[in-house]
C-alpha positions as CSV (number, residue, x, y, z in Angstrom):
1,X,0.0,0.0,0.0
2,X,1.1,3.6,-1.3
3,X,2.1,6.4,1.8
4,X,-0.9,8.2,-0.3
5,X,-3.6,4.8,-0.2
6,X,-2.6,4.1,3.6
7,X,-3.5,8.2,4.3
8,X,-7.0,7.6,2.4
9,X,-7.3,4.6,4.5
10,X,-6.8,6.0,7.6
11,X,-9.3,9.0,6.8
12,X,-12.0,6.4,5.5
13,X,-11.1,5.1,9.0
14,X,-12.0,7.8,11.3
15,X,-14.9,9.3,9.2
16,X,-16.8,6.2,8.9
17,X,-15.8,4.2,12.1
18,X,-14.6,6.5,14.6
19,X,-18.4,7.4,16.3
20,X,-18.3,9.8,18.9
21,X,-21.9,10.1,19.9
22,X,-22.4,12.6,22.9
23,X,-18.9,12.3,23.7
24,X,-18.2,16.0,25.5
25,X,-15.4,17.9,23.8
26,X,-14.2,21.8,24.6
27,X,-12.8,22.9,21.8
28,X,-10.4,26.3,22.4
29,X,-9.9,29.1,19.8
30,X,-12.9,27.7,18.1
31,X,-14.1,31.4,16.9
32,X,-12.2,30.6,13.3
33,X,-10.2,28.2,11.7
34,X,-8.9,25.1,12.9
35,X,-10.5,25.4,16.1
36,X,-14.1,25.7,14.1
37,X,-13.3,23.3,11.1
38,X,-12.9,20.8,14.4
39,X,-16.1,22.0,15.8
40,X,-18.0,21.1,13.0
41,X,-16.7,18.0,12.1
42,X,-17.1,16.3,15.8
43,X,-20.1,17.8,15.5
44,X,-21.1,15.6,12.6
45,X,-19.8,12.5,14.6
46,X,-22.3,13.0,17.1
47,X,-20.0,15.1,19.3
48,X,-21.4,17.8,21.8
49,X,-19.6,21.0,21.4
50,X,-18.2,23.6,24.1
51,X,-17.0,25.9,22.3
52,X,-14.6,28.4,23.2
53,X,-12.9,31.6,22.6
54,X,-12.6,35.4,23.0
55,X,-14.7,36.6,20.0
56,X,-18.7,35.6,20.9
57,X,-20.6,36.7,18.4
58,X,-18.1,34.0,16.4
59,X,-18.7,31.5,19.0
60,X,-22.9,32.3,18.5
61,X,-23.0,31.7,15.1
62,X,-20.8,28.4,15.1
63,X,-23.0,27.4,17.5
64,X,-26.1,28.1,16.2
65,X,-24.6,26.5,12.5
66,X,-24.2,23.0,14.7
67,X,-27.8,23.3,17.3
68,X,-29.7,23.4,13.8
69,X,-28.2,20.0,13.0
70,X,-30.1,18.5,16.4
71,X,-26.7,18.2,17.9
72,X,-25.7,20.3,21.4
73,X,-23.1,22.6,21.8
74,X,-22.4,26.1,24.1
75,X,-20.4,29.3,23.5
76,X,-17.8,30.0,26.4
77,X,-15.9,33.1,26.4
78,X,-12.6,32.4,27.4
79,X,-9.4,34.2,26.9
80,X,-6.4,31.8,27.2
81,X,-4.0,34.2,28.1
82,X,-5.8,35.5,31.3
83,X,-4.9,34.3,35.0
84,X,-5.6,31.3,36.1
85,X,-8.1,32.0,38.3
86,X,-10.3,33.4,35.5
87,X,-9.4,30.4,33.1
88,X,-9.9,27.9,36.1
89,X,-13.3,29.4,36.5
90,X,-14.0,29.2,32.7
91,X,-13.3,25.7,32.9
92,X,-15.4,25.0,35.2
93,X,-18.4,26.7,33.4
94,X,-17.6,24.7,30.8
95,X,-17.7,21.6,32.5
96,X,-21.4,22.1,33.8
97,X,-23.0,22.6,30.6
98,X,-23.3,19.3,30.1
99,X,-22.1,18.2,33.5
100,X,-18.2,16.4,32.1
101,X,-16.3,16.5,29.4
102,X,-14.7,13.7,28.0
103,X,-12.0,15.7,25.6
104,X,-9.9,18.9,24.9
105,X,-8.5,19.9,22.2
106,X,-6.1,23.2,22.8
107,X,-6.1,25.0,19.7
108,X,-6.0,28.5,20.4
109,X,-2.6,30.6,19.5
110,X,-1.4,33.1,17.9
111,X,1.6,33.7,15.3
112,X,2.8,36.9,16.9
113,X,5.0,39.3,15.6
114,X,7.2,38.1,12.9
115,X,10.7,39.5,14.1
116,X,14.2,38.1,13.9
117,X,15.8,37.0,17.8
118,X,17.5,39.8,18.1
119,X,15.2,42.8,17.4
120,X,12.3,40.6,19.4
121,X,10.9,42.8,22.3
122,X,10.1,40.7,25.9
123,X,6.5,41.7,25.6
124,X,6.0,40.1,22.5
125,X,8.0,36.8,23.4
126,X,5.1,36.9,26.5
127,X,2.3,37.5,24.5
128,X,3.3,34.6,22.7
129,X,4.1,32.1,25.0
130,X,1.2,33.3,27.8
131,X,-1.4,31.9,24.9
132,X,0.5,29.1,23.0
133,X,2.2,27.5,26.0
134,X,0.7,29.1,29.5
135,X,-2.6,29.1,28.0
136,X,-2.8,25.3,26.6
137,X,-1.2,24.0,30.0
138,X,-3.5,26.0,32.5
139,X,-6.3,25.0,30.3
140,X,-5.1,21.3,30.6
141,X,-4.6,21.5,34.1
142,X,-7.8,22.1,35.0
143,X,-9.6,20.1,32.9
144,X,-7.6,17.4,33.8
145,X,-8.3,18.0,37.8
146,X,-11.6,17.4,37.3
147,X,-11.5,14.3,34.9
148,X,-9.6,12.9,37.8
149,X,-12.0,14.2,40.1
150,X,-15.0,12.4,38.0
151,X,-13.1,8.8,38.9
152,X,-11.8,6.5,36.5
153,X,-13.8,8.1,33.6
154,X,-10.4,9.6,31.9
155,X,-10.4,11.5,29.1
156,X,-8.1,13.0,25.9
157,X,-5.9,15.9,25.9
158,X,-5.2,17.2,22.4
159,X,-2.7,20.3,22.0
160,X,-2.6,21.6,18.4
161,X,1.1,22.3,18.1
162,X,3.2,23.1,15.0
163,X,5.7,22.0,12.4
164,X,7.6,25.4,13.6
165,X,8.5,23.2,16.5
166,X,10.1,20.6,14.7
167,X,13.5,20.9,13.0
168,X,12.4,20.7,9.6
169,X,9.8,23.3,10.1
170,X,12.0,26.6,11.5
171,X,11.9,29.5,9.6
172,X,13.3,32.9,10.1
173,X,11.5,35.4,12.6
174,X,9.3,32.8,14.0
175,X,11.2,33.0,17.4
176,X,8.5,33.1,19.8
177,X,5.9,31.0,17.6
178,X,8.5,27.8,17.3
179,X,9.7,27.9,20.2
180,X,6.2,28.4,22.2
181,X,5.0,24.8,19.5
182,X,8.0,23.4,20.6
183,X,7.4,23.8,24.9
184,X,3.5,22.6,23.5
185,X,5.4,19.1,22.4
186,X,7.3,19.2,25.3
187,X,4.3,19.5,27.9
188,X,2.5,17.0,26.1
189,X,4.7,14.0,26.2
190,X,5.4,15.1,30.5
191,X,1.7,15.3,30.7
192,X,1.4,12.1,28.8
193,X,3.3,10.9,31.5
194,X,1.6,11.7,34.4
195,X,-1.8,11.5,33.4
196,X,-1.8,8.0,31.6
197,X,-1.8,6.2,34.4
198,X,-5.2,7.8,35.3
199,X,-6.2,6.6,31.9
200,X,-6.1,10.5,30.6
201,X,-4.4,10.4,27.2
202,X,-2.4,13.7,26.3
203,X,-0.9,13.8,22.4
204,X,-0.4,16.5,19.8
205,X,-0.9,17.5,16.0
206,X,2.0,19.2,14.3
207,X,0.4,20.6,11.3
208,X,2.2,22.1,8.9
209,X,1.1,25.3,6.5
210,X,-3.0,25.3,6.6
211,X,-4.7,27.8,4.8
212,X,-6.7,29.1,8.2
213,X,-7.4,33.1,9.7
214,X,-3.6,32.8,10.7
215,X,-1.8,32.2,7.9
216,X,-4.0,33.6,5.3
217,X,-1.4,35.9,4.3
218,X,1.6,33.2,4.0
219,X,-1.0,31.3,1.3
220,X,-0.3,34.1,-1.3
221,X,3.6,34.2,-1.0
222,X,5.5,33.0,-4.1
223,X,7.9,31.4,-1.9
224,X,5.4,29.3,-0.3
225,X,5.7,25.9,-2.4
226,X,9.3,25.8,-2.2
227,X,8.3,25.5,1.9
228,X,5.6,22.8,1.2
229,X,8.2,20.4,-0.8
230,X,10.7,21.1,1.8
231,X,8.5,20.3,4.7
232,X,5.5,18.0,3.5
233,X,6.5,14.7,2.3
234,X,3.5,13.6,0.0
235,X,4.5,17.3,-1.7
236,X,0.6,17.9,-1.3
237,X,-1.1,20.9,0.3
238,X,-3.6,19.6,3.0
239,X,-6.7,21.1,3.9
240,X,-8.0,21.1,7.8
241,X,-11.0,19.1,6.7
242,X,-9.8,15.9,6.6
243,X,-6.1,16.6,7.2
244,X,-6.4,17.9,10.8
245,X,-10.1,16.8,11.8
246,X,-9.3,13.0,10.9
247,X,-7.1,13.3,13.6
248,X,-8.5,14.9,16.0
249,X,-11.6,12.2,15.8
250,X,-8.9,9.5,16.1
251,X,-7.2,10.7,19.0
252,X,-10.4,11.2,20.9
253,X,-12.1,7.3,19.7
254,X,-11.1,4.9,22.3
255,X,-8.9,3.0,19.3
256,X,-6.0,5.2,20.0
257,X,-5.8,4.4,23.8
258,X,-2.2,2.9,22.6
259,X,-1.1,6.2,21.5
């Protein structure tokens, strides 16, 4: 079998056999992009949607969009970069709407300002790293107390990471993003860890260049295929819905318990 068939194979997979009926999933920086292409595909698998970010009147619509389709979801305003008393709180919000939830799947972040390591302010290395890293793992931590506090139910930690954390996907004035994706990896495979033996599973996505709110103005560079061959092996631009979703069903189905 072909790298191309077994990738077919494995989306056939997850789309047709992975069912997630009123399985409980927050879903951060779901306002746009990755975070809402996942939103509505669990949402097709039966999934009921909490979904959260700063911008509401997103959060509304996208939620309205999935409620018309008879499944559940719920807006939550939450800002991952705020303390953790505020995000604690947010959690727990979340968690009584529909009184658990079974999964997580940290997407929110943001690229930041696009500046070589040198001329890099302090402020915008913290702006980065209090919502890619600080955010995912206070996030995380609290959702995680309470699936241990639920007994034995478990649960599945997914943190959307990044290529830019990985070798092959550095490039120039991405300082603070790679290196925020990279602490994201990290954190997951200690969390892993820990929280496995509580049957809490904790992995990560690295995707690589999405065409998403984030990197809509990457998409129209020239340059840009010369960074796909370098850095996708199957040479082929992928498209959240199946490349990333697929995934994310996976990693939440019980199949994936070894992990």
């Amino acid at each position: 079998m072909s790298n191309l068939q077994t990738v077919r194979y494995f989306i056939f997979f997850c789309i047709t056999l992975c069912s997630l009926k009123d399985i409980v999933v927050l879903v951060t920086g779901a306002s746009s992009g990755i975070g809402r292409e996942i939103c509505l595909d669990l949402a097709k698998a039966g999934c009921k949607i909490i979904a959260a970010a700063r911008r509401v009147d997103r959060l509304k619509s996208l939620c309205s969009e999935i409620n018309t389709t008879g499944v559940q979801s719920a807006a939550l305003e939450l800002d991952v970069s705020s303390d953790a008393a505020t995000i604690q709180k947010a959690v727990k919000e979340a968690w009584e709407v529909f009184g658990k939830i079974d999964a997580l799947v940290n997407n929110a972040g943001i690229r930041g300002t696009v500046k070589s390591s040198l001329d890099l302010s302090e402020k915008e290395w913290d702006k980065v790293f209090k919502t890619n890293l600080t955010g995912a793992w206070l996030v995380s931590k609290y959702v995680c107390i309470l699936m241990l506090d639920a007994k034995d139910r478990g649960g599945s930690v997914i943190n959307i990471s990044s290529i830019s954390g990985l070798h092959r996907g550095v490039v120039p004035g991405g300082i603070a993003y790679a290196t925020s994706k990279g602490g994201v990896d990290t954190m997951t495979r200690v969390m892993a860890i820990e929280l496995g033996v509580y049957n809490i599973r904790v992995n990560s996505i690295a995707p690589g260049l999405l065409e998403s709110e984030m990197t809509q103005g990457l998409m129209k560079k020239k340059w840009l295929k010369n960074v796909t061959e370098r850095t996708i092996p199957l040479k082929v631009q992928q498209t959240v819905d199946p490349g990333i979703t697929s995934l994310v069903r996976y990693l939440i189905h019980d199949s994936s318990k070894y992990v």
